[in-house]
C-alpha positions as CSV (number, residue, x, y, z in Angstrom):
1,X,30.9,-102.5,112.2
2,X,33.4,-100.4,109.8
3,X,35.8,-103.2,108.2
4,X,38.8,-101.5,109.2
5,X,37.6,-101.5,113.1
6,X,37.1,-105.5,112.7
7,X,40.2,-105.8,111.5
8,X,42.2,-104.3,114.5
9,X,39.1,-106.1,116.9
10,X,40.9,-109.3,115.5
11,X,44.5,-108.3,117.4
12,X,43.0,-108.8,121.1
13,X,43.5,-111.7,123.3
14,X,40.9,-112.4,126.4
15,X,42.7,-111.0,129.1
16,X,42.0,-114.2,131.5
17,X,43.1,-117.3,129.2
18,X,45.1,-115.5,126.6
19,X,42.9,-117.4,123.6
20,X,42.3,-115.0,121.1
21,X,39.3,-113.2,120.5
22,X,36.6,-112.6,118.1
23,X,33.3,-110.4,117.4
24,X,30.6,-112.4,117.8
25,X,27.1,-109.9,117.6
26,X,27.6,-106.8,120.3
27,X,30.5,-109.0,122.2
28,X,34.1,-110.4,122.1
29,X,34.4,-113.9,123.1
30,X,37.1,-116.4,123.2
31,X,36.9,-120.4,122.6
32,X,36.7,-120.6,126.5
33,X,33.5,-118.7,126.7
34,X,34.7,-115.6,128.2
35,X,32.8,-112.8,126.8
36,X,33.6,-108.8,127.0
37,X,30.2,-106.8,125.8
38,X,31.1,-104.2,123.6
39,X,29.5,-100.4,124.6
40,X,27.3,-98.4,122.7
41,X,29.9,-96.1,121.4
42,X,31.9,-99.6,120.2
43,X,34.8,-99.9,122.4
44,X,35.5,-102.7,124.4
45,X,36.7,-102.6,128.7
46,X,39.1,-105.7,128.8
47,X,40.6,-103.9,132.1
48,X,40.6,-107.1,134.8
49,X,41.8,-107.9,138.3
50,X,43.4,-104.0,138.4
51,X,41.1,-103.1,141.8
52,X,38.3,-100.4,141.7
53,X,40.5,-97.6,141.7
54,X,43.1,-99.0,139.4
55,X,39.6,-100.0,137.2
56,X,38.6,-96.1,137.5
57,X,42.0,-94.4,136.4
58,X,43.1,-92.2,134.0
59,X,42.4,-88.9,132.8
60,X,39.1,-87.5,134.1
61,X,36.8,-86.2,131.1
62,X,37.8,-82.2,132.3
63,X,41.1,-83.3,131.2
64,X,39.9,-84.9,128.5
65,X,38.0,-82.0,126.8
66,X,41.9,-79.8,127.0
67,X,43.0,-82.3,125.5
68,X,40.9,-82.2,122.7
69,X,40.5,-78.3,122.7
70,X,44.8,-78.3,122.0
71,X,44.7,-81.2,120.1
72,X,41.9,-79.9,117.5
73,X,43.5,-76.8,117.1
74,X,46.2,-78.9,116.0
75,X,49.2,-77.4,117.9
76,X,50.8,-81.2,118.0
77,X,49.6,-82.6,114.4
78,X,54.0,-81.8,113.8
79,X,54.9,-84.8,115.8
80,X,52.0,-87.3,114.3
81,X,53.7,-86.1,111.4
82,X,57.2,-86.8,111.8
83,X,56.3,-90.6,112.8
84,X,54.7,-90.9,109.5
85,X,57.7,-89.5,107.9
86,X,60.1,-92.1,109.8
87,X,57.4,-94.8,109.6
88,X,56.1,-94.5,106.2
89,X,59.4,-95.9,103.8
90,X,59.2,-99.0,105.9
91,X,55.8,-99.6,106.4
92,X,53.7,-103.2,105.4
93,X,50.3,-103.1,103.3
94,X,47.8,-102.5,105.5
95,X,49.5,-102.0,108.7
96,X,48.2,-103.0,112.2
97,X,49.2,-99.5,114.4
98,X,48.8,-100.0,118.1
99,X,48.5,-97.1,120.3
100,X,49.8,-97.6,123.9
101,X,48.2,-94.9,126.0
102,X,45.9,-93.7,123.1
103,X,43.4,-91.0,125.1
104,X,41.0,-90.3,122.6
105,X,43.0,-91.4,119.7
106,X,44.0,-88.1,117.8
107,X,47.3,-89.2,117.3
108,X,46.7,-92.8,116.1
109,X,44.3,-91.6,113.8
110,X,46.5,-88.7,111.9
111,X,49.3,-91.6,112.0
112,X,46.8,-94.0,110.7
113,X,45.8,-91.8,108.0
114,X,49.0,-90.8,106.9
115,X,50.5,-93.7,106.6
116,X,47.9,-95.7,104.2
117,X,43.9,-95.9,104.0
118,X,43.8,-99.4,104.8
119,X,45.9,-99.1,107.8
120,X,44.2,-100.9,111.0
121,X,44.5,-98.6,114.3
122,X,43.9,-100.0,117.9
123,X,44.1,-98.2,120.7
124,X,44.6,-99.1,124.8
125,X,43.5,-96.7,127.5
126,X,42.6,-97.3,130.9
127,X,40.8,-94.6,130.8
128,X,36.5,-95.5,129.8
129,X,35.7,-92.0,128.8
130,X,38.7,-91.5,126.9
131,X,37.8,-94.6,124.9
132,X,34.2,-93.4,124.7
133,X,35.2,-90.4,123.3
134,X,37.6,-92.4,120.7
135,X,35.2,-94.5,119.9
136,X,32.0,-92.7,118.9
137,X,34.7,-89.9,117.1
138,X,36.6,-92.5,115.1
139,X,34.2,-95.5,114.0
140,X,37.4,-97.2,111.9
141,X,39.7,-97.5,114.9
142,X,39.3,-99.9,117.8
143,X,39.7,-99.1,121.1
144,X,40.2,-101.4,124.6
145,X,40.3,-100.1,128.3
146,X,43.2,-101.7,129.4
147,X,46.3,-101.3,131.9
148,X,49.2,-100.5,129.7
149,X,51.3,-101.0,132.8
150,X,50.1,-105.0,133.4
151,X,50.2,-107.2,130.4
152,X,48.2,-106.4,127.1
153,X,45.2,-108.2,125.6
154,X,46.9,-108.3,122.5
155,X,48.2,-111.3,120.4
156,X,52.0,-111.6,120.2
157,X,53.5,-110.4,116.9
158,X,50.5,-108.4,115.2
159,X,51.3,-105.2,115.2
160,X,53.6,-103.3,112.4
161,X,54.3,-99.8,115.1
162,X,53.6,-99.4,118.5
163,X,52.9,-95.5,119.5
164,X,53.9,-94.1,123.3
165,X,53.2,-90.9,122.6
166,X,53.3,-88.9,126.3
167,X,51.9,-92.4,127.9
168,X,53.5,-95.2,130.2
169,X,55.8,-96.9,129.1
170,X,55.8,-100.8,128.9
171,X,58.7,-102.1,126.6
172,X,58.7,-105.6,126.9
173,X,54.9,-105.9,126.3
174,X,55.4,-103.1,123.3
175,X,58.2,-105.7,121.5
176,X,55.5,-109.0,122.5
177,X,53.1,-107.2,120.3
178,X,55.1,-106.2,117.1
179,X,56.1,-108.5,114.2
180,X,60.0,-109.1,113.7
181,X,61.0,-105.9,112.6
182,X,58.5,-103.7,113.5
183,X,58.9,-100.1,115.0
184,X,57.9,-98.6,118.3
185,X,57.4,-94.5,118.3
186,X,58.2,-92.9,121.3
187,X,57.5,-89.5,122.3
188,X,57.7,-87.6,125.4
189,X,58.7,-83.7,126.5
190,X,61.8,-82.4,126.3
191,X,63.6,-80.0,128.5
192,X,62.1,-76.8,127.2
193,X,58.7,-77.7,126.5
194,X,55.9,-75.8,128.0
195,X,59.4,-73.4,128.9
196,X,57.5,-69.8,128.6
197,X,54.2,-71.0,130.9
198,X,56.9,-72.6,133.1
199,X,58.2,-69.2,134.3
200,X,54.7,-68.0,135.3
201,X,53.3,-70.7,136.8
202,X,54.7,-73.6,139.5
203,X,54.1,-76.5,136.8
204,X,55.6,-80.0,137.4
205,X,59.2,-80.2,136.9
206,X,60.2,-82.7,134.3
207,X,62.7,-85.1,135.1
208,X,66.3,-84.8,134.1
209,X,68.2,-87.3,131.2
210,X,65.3,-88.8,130.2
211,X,66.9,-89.8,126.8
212,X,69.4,-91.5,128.7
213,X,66.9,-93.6,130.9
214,X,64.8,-93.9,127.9
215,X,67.4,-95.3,125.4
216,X,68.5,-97.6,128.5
217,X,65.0,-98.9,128.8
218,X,64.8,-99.6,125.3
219,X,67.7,-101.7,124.5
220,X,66.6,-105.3,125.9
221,X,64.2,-105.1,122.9
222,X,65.0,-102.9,120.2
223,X,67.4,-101.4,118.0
224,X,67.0,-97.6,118.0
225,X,67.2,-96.0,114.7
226,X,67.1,-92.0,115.4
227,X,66.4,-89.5,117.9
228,X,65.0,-86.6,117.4
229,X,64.0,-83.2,118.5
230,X,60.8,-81.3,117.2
231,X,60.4,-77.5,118.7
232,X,57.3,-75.2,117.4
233,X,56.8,-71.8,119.2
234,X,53.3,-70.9,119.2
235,X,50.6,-68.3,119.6
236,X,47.6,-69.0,121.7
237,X,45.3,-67.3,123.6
238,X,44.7,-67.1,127.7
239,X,42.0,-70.4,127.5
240,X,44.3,-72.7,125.2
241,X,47.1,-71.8,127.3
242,X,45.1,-72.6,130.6
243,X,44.1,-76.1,128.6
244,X,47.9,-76.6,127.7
245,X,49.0,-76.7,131.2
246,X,45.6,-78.2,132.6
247,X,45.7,-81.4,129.7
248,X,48.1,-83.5,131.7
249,X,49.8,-84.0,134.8
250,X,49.5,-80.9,136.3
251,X,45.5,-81.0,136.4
252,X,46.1,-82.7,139.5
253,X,48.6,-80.1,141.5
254,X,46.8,-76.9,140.2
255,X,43.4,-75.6,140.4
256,X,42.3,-73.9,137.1
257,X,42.8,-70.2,139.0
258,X,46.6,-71.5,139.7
259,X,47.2,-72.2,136.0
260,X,45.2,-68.6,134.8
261,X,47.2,-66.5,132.5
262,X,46.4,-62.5,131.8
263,X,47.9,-62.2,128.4
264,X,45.4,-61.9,125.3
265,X,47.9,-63.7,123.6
266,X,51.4,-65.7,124.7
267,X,53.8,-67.4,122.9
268,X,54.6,-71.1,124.0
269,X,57.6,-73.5,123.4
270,X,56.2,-76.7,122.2
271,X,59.0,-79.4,122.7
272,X,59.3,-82.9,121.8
273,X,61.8,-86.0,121.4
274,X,61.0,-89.0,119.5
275,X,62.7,-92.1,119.5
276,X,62.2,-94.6,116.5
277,X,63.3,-97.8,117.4
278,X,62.9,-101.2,115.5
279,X,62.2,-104.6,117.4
280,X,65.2,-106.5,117.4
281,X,64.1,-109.3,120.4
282,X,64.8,-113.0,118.5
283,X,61.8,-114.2,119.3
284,X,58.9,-112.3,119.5
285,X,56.3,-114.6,121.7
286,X,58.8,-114.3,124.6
287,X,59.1,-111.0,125.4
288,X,57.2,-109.9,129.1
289,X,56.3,-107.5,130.7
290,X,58.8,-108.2,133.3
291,X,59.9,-104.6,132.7
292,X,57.8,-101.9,132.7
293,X,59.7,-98.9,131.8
294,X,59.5,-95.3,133.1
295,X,57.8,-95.1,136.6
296,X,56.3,-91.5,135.3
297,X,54.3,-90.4,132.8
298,X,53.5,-87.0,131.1
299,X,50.0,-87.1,129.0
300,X,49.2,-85.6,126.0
């Protein structure tokens, strides 16, 4: 197993007892026996006690292949960058970076690499094929199913950034996680993204003052130390548009003839707000997940 995968391996808890865990051969096991196989590809499904179709959540693998198709053409490697940017003056020797929400990891691994080559990067998804895909595409990160709206299988106080990059949102379990002083990154749409295919096509409407309730949800734990707003106006063509608006949320309201576009070529508002935000709870073993956050989510 690549060292650096180990590494982040060594930040999970067994999701039953708590204990920590440890690779042992193709498995993670904890002192009380409990033992989670790891798959082929070299994730691990720590996902418990969430029902069957809790268990089978998540984007499906259509959505999954948008994603990538947008993400590989690298119309979002501008907000991966800023968090470096923020991150990167504060950050410790080889940092732990935790990914809340990670899909197939692109954005924990462009963070990861920007921010130093021995920088450990573990990502959560309750999504299996997303980790899958993660997994056999980045053999140095580690990636968990796991319900980032229950409590994590992660130790309490390993982690040196938490990323909630268009993911649920669980605060209290995000400041658990993260060493005294450590930063959470969180990103999410703003009011114009997506604004151009909005006028064509009956996408979801976002919801209003989100940097309000955001900033509100945020405060019981951390510190927030700026808010930005990043904006790119792009070119793409009829299919990368289709996989734009087809990537997330809306997959599930429109059929792929609803979210056609005619043009050879359309420009498109890219919009995003970022919230740094440094852990600022006393004592970092206490925090819960007692609050979850946002009740919606918008995937990226």
């Amino acid at each position: 197993m690549q060292p650096l995968r180990l590494g982040a391996f060594a930040a999970l808890r067994c999701p039953f007892c708590r204990a920590d865990l440890a690779v042992a051969g193709r498995a993670l096991r904890c002192p009380r026996r409990h033992s989670f196989d790891l798959a082929r590809s070299g994730y691990v499904n720590l996902a418990v006690d969430h029902g069957p179709r809790r268990a089978a959540g998540g984007d499906t693998r259509a959505q999954l292949q948008r994603r990538s198709a947008v993400l590989d053409a690298g119309l979002f490697d501008f907000m991966a960058d800023a968090i470096v940017a923020a991150v990167a003056p504060f950050s410790a020797a080889s940092p732990l970076v935790l990914d809340a929400g990670c899909g197939t990891g692109h954005h924990l691994a462009r963070v990861a690499a920007g921010l130093d080559k021995s920088c450990r990067g573990l990502g959560l998804d309750i999504s299996r094929a997303a980790t899958d895909i993660g997994a056999r595409r980045f053999d140095n990160i580690a990636f968990a199913v796991a319900d980032v709206w229950s409590d994590w299988p992660i130790r309490g106080a390993v982690a040196d950034l938490v990323l909630s990059v268009f993911a649920p949102k669980n605060f209290g379990e995000a400041a658990r996680c993260l060493r005294p002083g450590g930063m959470i990154a969180l990103a999410y749409p703003g009011p114009d993204h997506l604004i151009g295919l909005r006028a064509t096509l009956p996408l979801l409407n976002l919801p209003a003052d989100k940097a309000r309730h955001y900033r509100d949800r945020l405060r019981p734990w951390f510190a927030i130390l700026s808010h930005a707003r990043l904006r790119r106006r792009v070119e793409v063509d009829a299919s990368l548009a289709r996989d734009l608006v087809l990537m997330g949320p809306n997959a599930r309201h429109l059929s792929t003839d609803d979210a056609a576009v005619h043009d050879a070529m359309l420009p498109v508002t890219l919009d995003v707000e970022l919230i740094m935000a440094r852990k600022s709870w006393p004592d970092q073993t206490a925090c819960g997940s007692t609050s979850r956050g946002s009740s919606t989510s918008s995937r990226m």
